[in-house]
C-alpha positions as CSV (number, residue, x, y, z in Angstrom):
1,X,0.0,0.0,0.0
2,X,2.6,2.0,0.7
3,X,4.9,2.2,-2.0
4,X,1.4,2.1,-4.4
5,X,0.9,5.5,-2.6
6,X,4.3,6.5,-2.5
7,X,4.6,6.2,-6.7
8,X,1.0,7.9,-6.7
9,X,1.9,11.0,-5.0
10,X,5.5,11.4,-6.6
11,X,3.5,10.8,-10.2
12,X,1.0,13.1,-9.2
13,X,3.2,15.9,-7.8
14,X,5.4,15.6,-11.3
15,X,2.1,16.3,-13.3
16,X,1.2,19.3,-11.2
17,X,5.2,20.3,-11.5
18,X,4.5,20.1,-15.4
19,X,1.3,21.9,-15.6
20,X,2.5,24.6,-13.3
21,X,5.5,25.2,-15.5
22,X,3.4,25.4,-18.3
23,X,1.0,27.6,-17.0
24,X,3.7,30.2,-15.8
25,X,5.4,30.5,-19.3
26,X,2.0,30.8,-20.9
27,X,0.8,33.6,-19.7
28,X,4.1,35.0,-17.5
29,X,2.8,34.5,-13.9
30,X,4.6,37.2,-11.5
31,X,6.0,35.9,-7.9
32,X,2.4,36.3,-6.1
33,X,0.4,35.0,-8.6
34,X,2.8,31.8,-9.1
35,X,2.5,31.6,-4.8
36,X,-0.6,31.8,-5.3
37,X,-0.9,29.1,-8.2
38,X,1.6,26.8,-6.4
39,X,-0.8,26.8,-3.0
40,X,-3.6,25.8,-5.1
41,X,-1.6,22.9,-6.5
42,X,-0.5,21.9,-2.9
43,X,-4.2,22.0,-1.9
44,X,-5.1,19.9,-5.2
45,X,-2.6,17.1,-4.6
46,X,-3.3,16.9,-0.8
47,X,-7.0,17.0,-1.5
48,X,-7.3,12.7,-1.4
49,X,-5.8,12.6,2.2
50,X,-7.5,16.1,3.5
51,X,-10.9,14.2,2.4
52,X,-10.1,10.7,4.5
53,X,-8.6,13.2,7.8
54,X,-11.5,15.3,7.3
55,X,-14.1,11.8,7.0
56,X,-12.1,10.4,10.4
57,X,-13.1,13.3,12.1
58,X,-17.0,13.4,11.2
59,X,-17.0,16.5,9.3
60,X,-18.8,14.6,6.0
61,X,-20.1,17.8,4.4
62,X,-16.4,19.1,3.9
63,X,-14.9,16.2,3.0
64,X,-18.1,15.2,0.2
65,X,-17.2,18.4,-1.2
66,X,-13.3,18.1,-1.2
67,X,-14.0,14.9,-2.5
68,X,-15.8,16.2,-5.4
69,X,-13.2,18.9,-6.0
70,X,-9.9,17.1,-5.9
71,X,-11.1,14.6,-7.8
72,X,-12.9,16.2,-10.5
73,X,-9.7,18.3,-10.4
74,X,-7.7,15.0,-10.5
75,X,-9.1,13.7,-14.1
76,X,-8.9,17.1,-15.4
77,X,-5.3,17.0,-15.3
78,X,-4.8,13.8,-16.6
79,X,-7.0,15.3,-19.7
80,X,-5.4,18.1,-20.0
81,X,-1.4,16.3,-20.1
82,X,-2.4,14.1,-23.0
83,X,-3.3,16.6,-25.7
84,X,-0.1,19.1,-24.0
85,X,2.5,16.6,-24.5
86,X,1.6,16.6,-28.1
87,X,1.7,19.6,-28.6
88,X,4.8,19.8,-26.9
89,X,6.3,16.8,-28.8
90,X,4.8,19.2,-32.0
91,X,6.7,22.2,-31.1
92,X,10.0,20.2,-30.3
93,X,9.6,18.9,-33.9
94,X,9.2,22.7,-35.3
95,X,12.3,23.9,-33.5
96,X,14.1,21.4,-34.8
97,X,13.8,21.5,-38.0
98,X,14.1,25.0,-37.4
99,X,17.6,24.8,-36.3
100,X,18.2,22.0,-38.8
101,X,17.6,23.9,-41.9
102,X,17.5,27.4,-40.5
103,X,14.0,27.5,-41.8
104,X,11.3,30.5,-41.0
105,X,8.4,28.3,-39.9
106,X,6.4,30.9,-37.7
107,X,3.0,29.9,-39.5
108,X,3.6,26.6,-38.1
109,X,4.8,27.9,-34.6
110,X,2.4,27.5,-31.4
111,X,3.1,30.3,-28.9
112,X,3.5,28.9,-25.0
113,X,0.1,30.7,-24.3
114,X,-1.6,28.4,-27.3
115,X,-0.6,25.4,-25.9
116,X,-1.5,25.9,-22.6
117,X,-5.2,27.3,-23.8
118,X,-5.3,24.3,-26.5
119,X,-5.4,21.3,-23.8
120,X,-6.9,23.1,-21.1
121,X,-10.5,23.7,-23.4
122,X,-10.2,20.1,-24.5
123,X,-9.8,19.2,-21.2
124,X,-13.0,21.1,-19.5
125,X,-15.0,19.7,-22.3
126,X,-13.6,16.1,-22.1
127,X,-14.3,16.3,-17.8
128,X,-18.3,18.1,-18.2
129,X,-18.8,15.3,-20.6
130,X,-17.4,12.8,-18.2
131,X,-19.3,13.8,-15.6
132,X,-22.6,13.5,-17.2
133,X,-21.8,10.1,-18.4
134,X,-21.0,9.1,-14.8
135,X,-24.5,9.5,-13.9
136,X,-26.2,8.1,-17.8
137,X,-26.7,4.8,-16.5
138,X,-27.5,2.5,-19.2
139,X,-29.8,-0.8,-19.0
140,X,-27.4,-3.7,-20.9
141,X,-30.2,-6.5,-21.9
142,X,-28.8,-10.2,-22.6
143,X,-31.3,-13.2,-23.4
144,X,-29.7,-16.5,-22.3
145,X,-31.7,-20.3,-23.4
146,X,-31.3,-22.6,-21.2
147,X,-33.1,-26.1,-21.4
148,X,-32.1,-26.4,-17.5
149,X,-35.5,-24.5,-16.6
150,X,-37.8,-26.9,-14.6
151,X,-41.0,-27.2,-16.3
152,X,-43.5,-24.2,-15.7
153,X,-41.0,-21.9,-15.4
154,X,-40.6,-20.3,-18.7
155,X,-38.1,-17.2,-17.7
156,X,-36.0,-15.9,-14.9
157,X,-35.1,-12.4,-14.9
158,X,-31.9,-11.4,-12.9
159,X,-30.6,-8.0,-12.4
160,X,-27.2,-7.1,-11.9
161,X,-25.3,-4.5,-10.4
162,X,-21.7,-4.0,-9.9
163,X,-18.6,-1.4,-8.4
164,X,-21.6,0.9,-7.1
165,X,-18.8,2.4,-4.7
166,X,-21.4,3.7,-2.1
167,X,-19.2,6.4,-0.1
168,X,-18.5,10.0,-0.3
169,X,-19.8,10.7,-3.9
170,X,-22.3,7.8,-4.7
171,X,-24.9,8.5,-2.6
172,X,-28.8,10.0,-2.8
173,X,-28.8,10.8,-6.4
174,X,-26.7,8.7,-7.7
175,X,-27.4,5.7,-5.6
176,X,-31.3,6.6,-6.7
177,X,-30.4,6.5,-10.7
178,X,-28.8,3.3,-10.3
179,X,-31.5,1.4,-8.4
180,X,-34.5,3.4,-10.5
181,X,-33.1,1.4,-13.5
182,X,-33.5,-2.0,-11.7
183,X,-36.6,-1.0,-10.5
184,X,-37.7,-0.4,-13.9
185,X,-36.5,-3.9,-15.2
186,X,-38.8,-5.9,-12.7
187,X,-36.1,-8.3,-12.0
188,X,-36.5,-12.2,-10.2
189,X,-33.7,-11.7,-8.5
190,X,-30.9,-8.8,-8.0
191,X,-27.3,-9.8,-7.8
192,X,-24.4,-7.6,-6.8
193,X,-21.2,-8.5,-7.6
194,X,-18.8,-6.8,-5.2
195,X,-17.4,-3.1,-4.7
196,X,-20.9,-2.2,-3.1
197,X,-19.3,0.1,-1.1
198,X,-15.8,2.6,-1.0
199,X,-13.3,3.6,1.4
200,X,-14.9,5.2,5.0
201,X,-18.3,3.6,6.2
202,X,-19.2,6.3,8.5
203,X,-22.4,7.7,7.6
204,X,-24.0,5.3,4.6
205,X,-25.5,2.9,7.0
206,X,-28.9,5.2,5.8
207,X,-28.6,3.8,2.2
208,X,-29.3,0.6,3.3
209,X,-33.1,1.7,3.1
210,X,-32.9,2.3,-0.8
211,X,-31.9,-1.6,-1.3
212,X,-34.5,-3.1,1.6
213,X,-37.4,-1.6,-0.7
214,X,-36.3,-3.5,-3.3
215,X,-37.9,-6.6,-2.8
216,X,-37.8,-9.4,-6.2
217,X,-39.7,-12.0,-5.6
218,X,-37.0,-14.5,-5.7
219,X,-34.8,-12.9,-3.0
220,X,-31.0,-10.6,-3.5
221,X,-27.8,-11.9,-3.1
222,X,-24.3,-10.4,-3.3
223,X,-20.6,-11.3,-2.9
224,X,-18.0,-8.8,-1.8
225,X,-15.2,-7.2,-3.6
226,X,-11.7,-5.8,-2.9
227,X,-13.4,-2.4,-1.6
228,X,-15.2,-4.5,0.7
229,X,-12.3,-5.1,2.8
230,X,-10.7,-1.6,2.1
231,X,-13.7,-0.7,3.4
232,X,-13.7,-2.9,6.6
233,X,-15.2,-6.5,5.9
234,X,-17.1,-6.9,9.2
235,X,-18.7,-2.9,8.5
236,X,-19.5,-4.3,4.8
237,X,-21.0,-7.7,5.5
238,X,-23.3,-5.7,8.1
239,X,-24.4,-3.0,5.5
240,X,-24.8,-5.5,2.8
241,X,-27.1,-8.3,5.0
242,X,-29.1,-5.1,6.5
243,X,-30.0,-3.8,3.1
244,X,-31.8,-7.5,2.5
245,X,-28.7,-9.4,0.4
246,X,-27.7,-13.0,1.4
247,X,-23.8,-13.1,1.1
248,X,-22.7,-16.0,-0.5
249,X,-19.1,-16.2,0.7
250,X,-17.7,-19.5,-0.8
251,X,-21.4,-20.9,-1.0
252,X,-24.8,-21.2,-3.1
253,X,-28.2,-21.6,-2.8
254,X,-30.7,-23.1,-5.5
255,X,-33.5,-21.1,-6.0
256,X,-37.2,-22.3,-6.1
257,X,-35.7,-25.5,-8.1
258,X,-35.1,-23.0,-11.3
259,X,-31.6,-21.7,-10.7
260,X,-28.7,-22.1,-8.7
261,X,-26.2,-19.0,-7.6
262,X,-23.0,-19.9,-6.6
263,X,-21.0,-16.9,-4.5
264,X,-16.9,-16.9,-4.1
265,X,-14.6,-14.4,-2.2
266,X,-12.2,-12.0,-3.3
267,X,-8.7,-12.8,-3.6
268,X,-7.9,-10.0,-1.5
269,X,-8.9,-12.1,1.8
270,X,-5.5,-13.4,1.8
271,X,-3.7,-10.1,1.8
272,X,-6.2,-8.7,4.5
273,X,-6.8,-11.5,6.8
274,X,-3.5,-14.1,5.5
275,X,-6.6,-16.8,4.3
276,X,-6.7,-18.8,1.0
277,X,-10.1,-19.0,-0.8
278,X,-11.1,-23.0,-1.3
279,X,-10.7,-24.4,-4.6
280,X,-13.5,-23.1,-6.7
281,X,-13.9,-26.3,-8.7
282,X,-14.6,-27.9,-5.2
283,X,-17.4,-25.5,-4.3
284,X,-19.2,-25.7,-7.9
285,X,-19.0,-29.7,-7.2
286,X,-21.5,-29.4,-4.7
287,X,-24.6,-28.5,-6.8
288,X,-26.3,-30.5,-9.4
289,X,-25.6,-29.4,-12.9
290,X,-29.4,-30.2,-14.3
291,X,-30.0,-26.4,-13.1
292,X,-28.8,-23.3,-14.5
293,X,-25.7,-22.6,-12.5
294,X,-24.8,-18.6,-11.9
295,X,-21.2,-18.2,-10.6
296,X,-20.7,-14.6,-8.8
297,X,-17.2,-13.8,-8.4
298,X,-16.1,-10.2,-8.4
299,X,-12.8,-10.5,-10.3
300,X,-13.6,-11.5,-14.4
301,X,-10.9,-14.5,-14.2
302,X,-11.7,-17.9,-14.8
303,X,-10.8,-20.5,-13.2
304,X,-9.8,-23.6,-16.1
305,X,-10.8,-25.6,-13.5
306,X,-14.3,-24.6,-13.2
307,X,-15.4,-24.4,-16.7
308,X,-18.3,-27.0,-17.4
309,X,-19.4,-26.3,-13.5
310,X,-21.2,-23.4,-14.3
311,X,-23.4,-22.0,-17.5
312,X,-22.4,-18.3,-16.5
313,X,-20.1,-15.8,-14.5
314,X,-21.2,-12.6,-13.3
315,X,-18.4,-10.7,-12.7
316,X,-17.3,-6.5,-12.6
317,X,-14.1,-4.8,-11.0
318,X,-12.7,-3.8,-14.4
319,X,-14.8,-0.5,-14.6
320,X,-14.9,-0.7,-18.3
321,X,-11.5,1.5,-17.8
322,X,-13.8,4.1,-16.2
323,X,-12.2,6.5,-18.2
324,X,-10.1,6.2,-21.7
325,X,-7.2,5.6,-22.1
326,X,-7.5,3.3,-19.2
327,X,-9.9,1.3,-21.3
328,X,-6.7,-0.3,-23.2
329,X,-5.0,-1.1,-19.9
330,X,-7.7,-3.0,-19.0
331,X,-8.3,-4.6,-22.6
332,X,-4.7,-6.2,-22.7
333,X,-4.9,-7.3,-18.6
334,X,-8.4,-9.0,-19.5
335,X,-8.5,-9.4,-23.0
336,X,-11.1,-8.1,-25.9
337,X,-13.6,-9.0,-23.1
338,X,-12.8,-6.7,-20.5
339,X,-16.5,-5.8,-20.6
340,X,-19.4,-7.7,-22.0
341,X,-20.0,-11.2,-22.8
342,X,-17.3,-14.6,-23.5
343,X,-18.2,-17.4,-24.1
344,X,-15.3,-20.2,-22.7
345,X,-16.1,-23.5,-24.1
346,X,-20.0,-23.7,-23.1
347,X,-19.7,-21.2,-20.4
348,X,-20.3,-17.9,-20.4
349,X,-19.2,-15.3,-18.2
350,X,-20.5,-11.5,-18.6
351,X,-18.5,-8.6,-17.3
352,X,-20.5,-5.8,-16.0
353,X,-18.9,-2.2,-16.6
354,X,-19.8,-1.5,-13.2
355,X,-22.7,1.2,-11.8
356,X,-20.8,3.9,-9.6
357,X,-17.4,5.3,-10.4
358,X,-13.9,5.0,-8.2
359,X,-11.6,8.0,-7.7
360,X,-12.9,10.8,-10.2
361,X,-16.9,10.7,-10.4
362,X,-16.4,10.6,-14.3
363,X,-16.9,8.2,-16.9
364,X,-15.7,8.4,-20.2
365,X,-16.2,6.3,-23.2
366,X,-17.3,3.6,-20.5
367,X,-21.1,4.3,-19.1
368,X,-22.2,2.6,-16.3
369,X,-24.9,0.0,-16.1
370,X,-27.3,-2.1,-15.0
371,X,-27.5,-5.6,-16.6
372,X,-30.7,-7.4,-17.4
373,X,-30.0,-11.3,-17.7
374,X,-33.7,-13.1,-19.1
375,X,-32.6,-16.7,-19.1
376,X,-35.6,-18.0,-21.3
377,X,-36.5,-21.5,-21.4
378,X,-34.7,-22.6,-25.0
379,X,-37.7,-23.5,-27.9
């Protein structure tokens, strides 16, 4: 943890060094306005840990709105260094062929304040469309057939969510979007597939109300995530039974004889509690593959092991990418099926771009979702 934070803050401090350097030759900041610049910057990058002292201490209302404003601030620097470093890498290229052939190239020459006007429009316009498509959420609908379905059942409808990240920034409104669009999809059964909650637990236990209205007819069920236990996995399990979910950890349950959902842990058990998850082959073993067998596992990997055990995987934690270019980092760690659907020799596993957002409330390129699984008896 520490050296992930360590490289973090020395990245992050190099980008502000960058942008602050670019800002003072564009528009030829004097001493007190370059103080003043540089205390903003300090404010910006110290903005993550101001919003967990500020959250320790009970004072939510600050810290929700630091939370918003560093990282808002966060991905618009990362949009604004992209487009700049071409530019620069542009106007490196001028110069030298400038000095190479002691050519007169000023049509082609971008002025200091130009570049540092250039990134900074695409950037605001890159982060207010972000933000907007951090609270689009979008119903995915999949149709499964299955000749597993026990006679006089003709369909079961499950809804999933995933990554809601219930904490500072996902709360009333966006919490409200979120569960409005499974409302709207009259689900069987809802299904969350970890990261229902981020960092600090002080002050969501009220949010636990939204999910206990929900109420599909064939019950709610949820396994945790990584954020569950950098959240604090006793705090989580207890938010997560009280707002009406059974927690399969390393279990299942078959379901009025039509399906059977199979939960696992997180991998990061062992590096928070020094435990090893059971073999997931072993668990799947248990239950009787003449029913249509959900797997829930947070994580998209599959096991080789498993496959045959299980007709499909629900999965999330990938985000999507949240925001491009992360997208591609996510696409060669996964492969092409870093979202959506994959189907590994008979089983299927779907890979939900996740509901809420982690770090910057923005979203680009990425929306998040609610997924609508009809598994249909097959014709």
């Amino acid at each position: 943890m520490w050296s992930f934070l360590t490289i973090f803050f020395s990245l992050y401090i190099a980008l502000h060094l960058y942008v602050f350097i670019k800002a003072r030759a564009a528009f030829r900041l004097g001493r007190r306005a370059g103080i003043l610049l540089a205390l903003l910057f300090f404010l910006m990058i110290t903005a993550p840990v101001i919003v967990r002292l500020a959250e320790n201490s009970g004072f939510d209302s600050f810290a929700i709105v630091m939370s918003y404003t560093g990282f808002i601030w966060m991905g618009s620097t990362f949009y604004f260094l992209w487009p700049s470093l071409f530019i620069d890498l542009y106007r490196l290229i001028i110069l030298i062929v400038k000095k190479l052939f002691s050519t007169d190239l000023k049509t082609f020459t971008i002025s200091a304040r130009t570049a540092f006007i250039i990134p900074l429009v695409i950037s605001i316009a890159i982060t207010s469309y972000a933000c907007y498509e951090a609270v689009n959420v979008q119903t995915e609908h999949i149709t499964i057939e299955t000749e597993k379905l026990p006679p006089g059942i003709d369909r079961v409808r499950i809804a999933q969510i995933s990554d809601v990240h219930i904490g500072l920034m996902i709360r009333d409104f966006r919490l409200g979007r979120i569960l409005q669009k499974v409302k709207e999809s009259n689900p069987d059964i809802l299904v969350s597939t970890g990261d229902l909650l981020d960092g600090q637990l002080d002050g969501v236990s009220e949010f636990a109300e939204y999910f206990r209205k929900l109420n599909p007819r064939m019950g709610k069920y949820a396994v945790v995530g990584n954020h569950e236990y950098i959240a604090g996995i006793d705090r989580a399990i207890e938010f997560t039974e009280s707002s009406g979910f059974l927690l399969l950890r390393n279990s299942g349950t078959t379901i009025d004889k039509a399906v059977t959902l199979v939960g696992v842990d997180d991998p990061a058990i062992f590096r928070h509690t020094g435990k090893k998850l059971p073999p997931e082959k072993n668990l799947l073993m248990q239950f009787p593959r003449d029913r249509f067998t959900v797997l829930l596992k947070h994580r998209p990997d599959v096991e080789p092991r498993s496959v045959g055990l299980f007709d499909l995987q629900l999965s999330g934690h990938t985000h999507g990418g949240q925001i491009f270019p992360f997208s591609i980092a996510t696409y060669f760690y996964y492969g092409k099926n870093h979202t959506g659907m994959l189907d590994v020799n008979g089983s299927l596993r779907y890979v939900n771009r996740g509901a809420g957002t982690a770090g910057p409330p923005m979203r680009f390129l990425a929306p998040p979702e609610v997924t609508v699984i009809d598994i249909v008896r097959k014709q």
